[in-house]
N, C-alpha and C positions, 0 to 999 in steps of 0.2 A: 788599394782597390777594395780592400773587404769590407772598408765602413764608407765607399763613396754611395750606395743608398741607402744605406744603414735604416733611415728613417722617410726616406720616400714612400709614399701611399702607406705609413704608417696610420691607423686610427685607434683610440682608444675611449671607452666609454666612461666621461670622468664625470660627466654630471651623474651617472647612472649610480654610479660606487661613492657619490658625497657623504650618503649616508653612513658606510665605513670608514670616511677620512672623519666625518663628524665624531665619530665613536671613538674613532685612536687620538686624533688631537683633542679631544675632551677629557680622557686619561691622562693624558702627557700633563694636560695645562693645570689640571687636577692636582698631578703628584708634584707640579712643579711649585705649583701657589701654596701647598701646603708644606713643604719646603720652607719656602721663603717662610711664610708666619711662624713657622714653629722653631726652624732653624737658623733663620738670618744670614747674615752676610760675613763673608771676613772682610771688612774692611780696610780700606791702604788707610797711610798717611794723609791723603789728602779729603777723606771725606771723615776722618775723626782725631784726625791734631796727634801731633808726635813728632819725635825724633828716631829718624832713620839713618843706618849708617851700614854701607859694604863693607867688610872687611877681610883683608887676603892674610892667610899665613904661609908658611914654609915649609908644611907637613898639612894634611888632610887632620881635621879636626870634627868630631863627633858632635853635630847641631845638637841633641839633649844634653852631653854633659856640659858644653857649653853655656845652655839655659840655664843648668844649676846653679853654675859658680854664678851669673850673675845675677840672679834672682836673689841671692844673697846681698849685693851690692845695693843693689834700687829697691830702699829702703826709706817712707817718709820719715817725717820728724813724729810720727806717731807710732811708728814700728810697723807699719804697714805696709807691703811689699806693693811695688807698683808696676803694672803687664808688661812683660818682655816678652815677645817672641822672634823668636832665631831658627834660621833656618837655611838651607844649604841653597848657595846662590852660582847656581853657573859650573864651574868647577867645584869636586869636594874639599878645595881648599881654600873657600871663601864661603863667608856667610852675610847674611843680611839679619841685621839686628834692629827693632823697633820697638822705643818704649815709648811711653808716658810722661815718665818722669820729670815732675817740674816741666811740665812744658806750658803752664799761665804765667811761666815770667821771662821776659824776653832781654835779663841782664845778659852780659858777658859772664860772670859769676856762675851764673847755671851753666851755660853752654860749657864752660868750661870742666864744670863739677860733674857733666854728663860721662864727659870725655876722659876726666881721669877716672870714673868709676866703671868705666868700661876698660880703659887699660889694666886695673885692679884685678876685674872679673876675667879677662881673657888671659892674664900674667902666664899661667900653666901652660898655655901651648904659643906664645914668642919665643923667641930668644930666649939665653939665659939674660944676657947684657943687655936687653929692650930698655931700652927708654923712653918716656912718656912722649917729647918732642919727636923720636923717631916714629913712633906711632903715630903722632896726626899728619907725618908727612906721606902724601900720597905717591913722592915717589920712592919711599923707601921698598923694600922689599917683604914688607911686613906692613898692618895696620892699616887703617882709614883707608878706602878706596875714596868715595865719595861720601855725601853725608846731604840729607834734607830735611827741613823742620819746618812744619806746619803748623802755627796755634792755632786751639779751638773755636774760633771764631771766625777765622779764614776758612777753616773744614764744614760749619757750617754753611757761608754762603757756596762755596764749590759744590757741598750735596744737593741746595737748593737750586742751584742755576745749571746742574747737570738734569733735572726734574724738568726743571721749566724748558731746558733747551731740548727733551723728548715731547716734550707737549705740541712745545711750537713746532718741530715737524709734522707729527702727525695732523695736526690741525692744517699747516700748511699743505701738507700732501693731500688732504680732503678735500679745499678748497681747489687748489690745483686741478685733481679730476673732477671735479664735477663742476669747472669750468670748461674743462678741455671736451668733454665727454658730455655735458648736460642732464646728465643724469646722480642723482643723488643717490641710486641704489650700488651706480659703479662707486662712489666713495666708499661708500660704507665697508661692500667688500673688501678694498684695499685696504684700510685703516683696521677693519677686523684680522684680515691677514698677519699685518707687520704687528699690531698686538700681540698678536701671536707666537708671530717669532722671537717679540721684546722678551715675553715671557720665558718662553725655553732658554730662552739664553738667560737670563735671570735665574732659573729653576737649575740649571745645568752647575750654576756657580755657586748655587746656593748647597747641593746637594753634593758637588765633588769636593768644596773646598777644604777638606781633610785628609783627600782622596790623593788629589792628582799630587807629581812630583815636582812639580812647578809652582809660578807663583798666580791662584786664582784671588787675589783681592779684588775689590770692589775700587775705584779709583778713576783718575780722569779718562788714561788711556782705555778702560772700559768703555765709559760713555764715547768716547769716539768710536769706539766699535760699532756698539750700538748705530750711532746714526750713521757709520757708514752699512748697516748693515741693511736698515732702512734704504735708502739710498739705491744702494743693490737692489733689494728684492721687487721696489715701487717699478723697477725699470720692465723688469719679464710683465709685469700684471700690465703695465699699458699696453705695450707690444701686443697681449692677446685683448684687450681690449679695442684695439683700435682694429685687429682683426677683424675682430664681430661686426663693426662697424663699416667696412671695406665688405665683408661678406651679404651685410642688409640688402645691396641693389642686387648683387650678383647670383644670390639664391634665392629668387623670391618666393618657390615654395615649401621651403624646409621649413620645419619646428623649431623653436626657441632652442628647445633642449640639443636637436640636430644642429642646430648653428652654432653653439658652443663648445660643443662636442669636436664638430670639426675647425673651428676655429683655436682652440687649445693645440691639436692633433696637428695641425698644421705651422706651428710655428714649435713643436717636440724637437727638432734639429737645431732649431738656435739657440732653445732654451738651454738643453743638454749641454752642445756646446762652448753655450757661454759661459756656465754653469762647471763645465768640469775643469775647463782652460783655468778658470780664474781657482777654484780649489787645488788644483796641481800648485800652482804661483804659488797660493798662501800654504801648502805642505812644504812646501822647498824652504820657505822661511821661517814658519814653524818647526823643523828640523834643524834647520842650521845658523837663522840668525840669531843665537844665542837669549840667552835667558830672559832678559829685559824687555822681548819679544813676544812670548811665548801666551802670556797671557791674553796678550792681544789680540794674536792670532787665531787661538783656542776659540776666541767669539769670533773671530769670521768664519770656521769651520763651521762652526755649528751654525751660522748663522745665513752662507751660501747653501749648506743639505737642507734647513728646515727652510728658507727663503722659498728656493726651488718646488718644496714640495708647497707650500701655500700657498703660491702663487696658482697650482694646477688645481687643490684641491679647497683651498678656503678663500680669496679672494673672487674666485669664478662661480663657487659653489654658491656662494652667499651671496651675489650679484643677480645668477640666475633665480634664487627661490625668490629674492623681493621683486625682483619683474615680473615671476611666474605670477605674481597674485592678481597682478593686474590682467592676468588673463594674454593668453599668447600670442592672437591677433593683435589685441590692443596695443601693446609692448611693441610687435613689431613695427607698426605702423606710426607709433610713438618715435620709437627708434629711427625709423627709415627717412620720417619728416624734420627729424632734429638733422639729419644726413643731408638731407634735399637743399636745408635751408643754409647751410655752409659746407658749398661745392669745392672753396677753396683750402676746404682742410684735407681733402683727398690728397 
């Protein structure tokens, strides 16, 4: 009973305050873009070529001392040590190990040379009696969980065609509303929105990935986030767009500003709702669907709160100032005749 009107005859004045959502998402996007340029990305395996390997011991093993010993090991024919990074995967008694090493030649010879030099490097916390075969076997009780290898050439086209496959959404989504909608200022706002959000979530990865205790790479499972994140957020912005639009006949003397205002204000209960339902789901799995998860998830949290909020304050905001130009009579009457003239979208 306490939250059945929770948001009935709720109203809030969200065109009026754009100009503080302007001002905080201009910071955010700020601190987030200067992130990326200055700090960049930790990248998976899949957007910059290597060999990856899980692997479980018997005892809880220390991810830096581990790096040591094998920083020693991945060693070119030049004496040149080649990137390893390790780090605590899941349980503190597995780690996930990713190098470089020889990864332009795609013999058996290397995979193999990868493999004994990492049993080499990890020797001090197996068994006494380890052996090199019980170590690649995944069902021993020690060693190789899993293993994937990526050459630089396949990382390459996956960074490219995770690019190209944000593009064609957004494009696709602009095309979309401003078929749906006939209006090319409702595009804009939408596509500046999810911009938006690409960004924080970009900014967010770029900024903790030293930070958090999970795994923030940059990688495919990312980019699906990303466009599911998209995806999500396109959905609340039509809902109030089509608002507006259903609002045209039925308020004929209100403001621009007052029709948005109450048009956002009036769909605050679905949004909310749909909005915290779906953030609950992904906490519950971000919790508990274990580590290979986690990354994932992390971008739809952030990408369901910051979604949520653009869609109130940067999609709407930015839709209303480019139709404000054309003057607020005009607009409506713009608006109301693109309405008249497809009665069967109602």
């Amino acid at each position: 009973k306490f939250s059945k009107n929770i948001f009935r005859n709720t109203w809030v004045d969200f065109i009026g305050k754009r100009k503080y959502a302007y001002i905080i998402s201009g910071i955010i996007t700020i601190i987030c873009l200067a992130s990326i340029v200055t700090s960049g990305f930790k990248f998976g395996v899949d957007f910059k070529g290597g060999r990856s390997y899980v692997v479980r011991f018997e005892k809880p093993v220390v991810a830096n001392d581990a790096a040591d010993n094998l920083e020693k090991q991945f060693v070119n024919k030049e004496g040149q040590k080649n990137a390893v990074d390790v780090k605590t995967f899941g349980s503190d008694n597995q780690l996930k190990i990713t190098t470089d090493y020889r990864i332009d030649e795609e013999s058996v010879e290397a995979d193999q040379d990868v493999e004994s030099k990492l049993f080499n490097g990890l020797k001090p916390y197996l068994p006494a009696d380890a052996q090199l075969s019980g170590f690649k076997d995944s069902g021993s009780s020690y060693g190789i969980v899993s293993s994937v290898k990526v050459g630089p050439t396949v990382a390459d086209d996956i960074k490219s065609g995770g690019v190209i496959a944000l593009l064609i959404a957004l494009a696709g989504i602009f095309l979309y509303i401003l078929v749906r909608f006939k209006k090319w200022q409702f595009s804009t706002g939408a596509v500046a929105s999810l911009v938006h959000d690409a960004i924080v979530i970009l900014g967010a990865y770029s900024i903790l990935k030293n930070v958090m205790p999970f795994n923030m790479e940059i990688n495919q499972d990312f980019i699906a986030a990303i466009l599911t994140v998209l995806g999500y957020s396109i959905n609340d912005t039509v809902i109030i767009f089509d608002r507006i639009r259903e609002y045209l006949n039925e308020k004929k003397a209100i403001t621009l500003e007052g029709l948005f205002n109450d048009s956002i204000s009036s769909t605050l209960g679905r949004t909310f709702n749909t909005a915290f339902m779906t953030f609950l789901v992904i906490l519950a799995i971000f919790i508990f669907g274990g580590e290979n998860l986690r990354g994932f998830m992390f971008a739809l949290l952030i990408g369901v709160g910051f979604g949520t909020y653009s869609t109130w304050f940067i999609a709407s905001a930015v839709s209303y100032d480019l139709l404000k130009k054309k003057g607020v009579e005009g607009t409506k009457k713009s608006l109301a005749a693109k309405k008249e003239a497809t009665p069967e979208e109602a």
